[in-house]
N, C-alpha and C positions, 0 to 999 in steps of 0.2 A: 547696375551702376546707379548709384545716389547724386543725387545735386551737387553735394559737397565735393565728389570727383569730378564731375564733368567741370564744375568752375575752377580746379586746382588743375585742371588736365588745359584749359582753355588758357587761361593766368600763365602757366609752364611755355606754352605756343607763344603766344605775344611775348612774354620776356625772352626765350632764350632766340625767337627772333628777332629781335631789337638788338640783341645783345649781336647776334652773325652779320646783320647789315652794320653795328657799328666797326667790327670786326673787318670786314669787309672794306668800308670805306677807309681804314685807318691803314689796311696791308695792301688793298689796292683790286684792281678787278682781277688780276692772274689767280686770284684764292680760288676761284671756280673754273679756272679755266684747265681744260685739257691739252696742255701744250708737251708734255712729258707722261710717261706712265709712272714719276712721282707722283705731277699733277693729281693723277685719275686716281691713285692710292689715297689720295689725301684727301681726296674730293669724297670717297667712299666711305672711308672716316669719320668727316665730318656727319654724312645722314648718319652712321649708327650714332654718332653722340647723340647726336638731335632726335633720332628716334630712342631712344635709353633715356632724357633727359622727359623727353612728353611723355612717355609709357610708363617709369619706373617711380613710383612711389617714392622709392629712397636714395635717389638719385637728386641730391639738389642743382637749383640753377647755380649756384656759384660754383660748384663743382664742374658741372658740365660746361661751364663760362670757363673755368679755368683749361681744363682740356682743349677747348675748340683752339683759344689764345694760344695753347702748346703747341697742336699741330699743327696750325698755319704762322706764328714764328718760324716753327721748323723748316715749313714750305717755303718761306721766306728765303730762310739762311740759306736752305739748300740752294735754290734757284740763286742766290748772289754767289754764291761760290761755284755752281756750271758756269756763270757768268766771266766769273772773272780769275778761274784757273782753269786751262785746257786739260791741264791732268786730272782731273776731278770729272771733267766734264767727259774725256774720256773712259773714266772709270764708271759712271754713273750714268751714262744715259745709250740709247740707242744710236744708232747711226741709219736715216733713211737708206732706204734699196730699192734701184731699179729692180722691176719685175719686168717692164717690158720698155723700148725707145726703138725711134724712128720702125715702130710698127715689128719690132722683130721680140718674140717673147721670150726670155732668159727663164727657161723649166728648171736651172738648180738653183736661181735666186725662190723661185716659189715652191720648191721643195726647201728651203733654206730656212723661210719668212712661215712656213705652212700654213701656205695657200693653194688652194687648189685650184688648177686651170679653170673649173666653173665658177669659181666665184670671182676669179677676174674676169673671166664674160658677162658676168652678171653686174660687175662696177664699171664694165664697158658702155654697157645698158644703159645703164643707169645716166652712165654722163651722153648720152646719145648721140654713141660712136657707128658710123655705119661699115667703114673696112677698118680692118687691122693698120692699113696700109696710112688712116688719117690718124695712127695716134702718134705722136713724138712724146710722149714719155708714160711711164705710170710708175707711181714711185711708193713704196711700201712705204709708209713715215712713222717715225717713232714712237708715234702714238697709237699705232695699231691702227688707224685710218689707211683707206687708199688713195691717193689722189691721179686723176686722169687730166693728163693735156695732150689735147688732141686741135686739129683744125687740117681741109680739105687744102687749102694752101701752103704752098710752100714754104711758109714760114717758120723762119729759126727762134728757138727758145731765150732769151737771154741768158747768159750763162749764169751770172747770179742765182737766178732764180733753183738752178742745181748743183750750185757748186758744192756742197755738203754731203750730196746724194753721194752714196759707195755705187761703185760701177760693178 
């Protein structure tokens, strides 16, 4: 590699990131966030532009500027339209699922979710659970996350916090 690439490879960096955090600030902070497995679609899109735009010679930045601008519009509209039609949101996104509540494990939700019984020991762990008996929920979420609420008291969940969750 010659000088002349490393400064057009360098040059490429700075601009087409200038250009994602203006991007960025203009769509909002959900462009990166993993809240949907659009989200994560979108989110994975954008590095190949980004790496396609710094690696590829014939790849311009206004090109690749144009792209980034398409899919997070996109991401945009999509996300306004789960928002504000249930039919849509229904058609297009996951629905969280109990794997496990009030310490009792539902084996065809994680046959379901394909999960296997060791790895939800292992997100047990992780959130450091010591009996089955102290978890009040674990809930597969849309995003392919697991999330553990657990505590050794008696303590009830609010229900908000589940109400979305499929039983």
């Amino acid at each position: 590699m010659n000088l002349e690439n490393a400064v057009l490879i360098i040059a490429s960096v700075v601009a087409i990131f200038a250009i994602t955090i203006l991007i960025t600030r203009v769509f909002g902070l959900r462009t990166f966030a993993k809240m949907s497995s659009f989200d994560f679609a979108s989110t994975i899109a954008i590095g190949s532009i980004l790496a396609s735009i710094i690696l590829n010679k014939d790849q311009g930045i206004l090109k690749g500027a144009l792209a980034l601008i398409s899919i997070i519009a996109f991401q945009a509209l999509f996300s306004y339209l789960i928002r504000k039609s249930d039919v849509f949101k229904k058609l297009f996104t996951n629905k969280p699922q109990f794997l496990m509540k009030d310490g009792e494990i539902f084996h065809d939700k994680l046959k379901q979710c394909n999960v296997d019984q060791s790895d939800l020991m292992a997100k047990l762990r992780e959130a450091n659970v010591h009996r089955l008996s102290d978890v009040k929920a674990v809930v597969f979420e849309s995003t392919g996350d697991i999330s553990v609420l657990h505590n050794s008291d008696d303590i009830k969940i609010d229900e908000m916090i589940t109400e979305d969750v499929m039983n």
